[in-house]
C-alpha angles and dihedrals in degrees: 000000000000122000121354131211132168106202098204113208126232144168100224128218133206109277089212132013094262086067093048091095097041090049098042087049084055096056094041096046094063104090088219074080120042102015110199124181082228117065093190093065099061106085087053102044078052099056094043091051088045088049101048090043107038094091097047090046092046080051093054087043098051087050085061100042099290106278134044117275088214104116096038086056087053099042074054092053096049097047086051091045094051095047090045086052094046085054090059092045095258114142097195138146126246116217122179115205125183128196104215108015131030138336083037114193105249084066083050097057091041078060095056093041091057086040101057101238114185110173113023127181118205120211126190114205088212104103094206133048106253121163086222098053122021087015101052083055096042094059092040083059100049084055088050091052093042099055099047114048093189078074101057085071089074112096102213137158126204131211112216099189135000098180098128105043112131087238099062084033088064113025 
């Protein structure tokens, strides 16, 4: 089977209040979620959302720590995911790759590629398909494996949803 990784999906979220407007430019500047007729306003319409929002947001985010715990939670997730998978007699690597925050995908990618990586599983943590959220990864990593052919050596699958497992039903 060769070398294993699971590339687990994220959104991403600003680690302390000084990364909330560059974050929030980042999400709003992927067309999955906020689609205009015209490409070349995006980035605009991206930096005018970030900057109207940005104090509000800094405000919510104070109230939680200051920052999302969203990528401590997932570097939890993948350390758990990992040992799970050494119990079963599985040796993988676990990368962790956000959309909109680090460690953004594309580094994560750049990881599986040094490291050799030649059956991957990704896996959104987004329990549910949405275009604006597993989507909007999915297609950034179809670019990814488009632009560069030493990728397309790499045998992966991908789970789109997982939703209805037994597991996440009855947990």
């Amino acid at each position: 089977m060769g070398r294993v990784g699971v590339l687990l999906l994220n959104l991403g979220g600003p680690e302390q209040l000084d990364d909330v407007r560059p974050f929030l430019f980042n999400l709003f500047s992927d067309p999955e979620i906020i689609r205009l007729p015209l490409p070349w306003l995006q980035r605009p319409l991206a930096w005018l959302i970030s900057s109207s929002r940005a104090k509000q947001s800094q405000a919510n985010y104070q109230q939680i720590g200051g920052g999302s715990p969203l990528r401590q939670v997932t570097e939890q997730q993948a350390e758990a995911l990992q040992a799970a998978l050494a119990a079963k007699g599985t040796d993988a690597n676990i990368y962790i790759g956000m959309r909109y925050w680090y460690p953004f995908t594309e580094e994560a990618v750049a990881q599986i590629k040094r490291d050799g990586i030649e059956t991957l599983v990704v896996l959104p943590l987004y329990p549910q398909f949405s275009i604006s959220t597993s989507g909007s990864s999915f297609r950034l990593l179809e670019r990814l494996w488009m632009e560069d052919p030493s990728l397309q050596r790499i045998v992966y699958t991908v789970i789109p949803s997982w939703y209805a497992r037994p597991g996440y039903t009855g947990a």
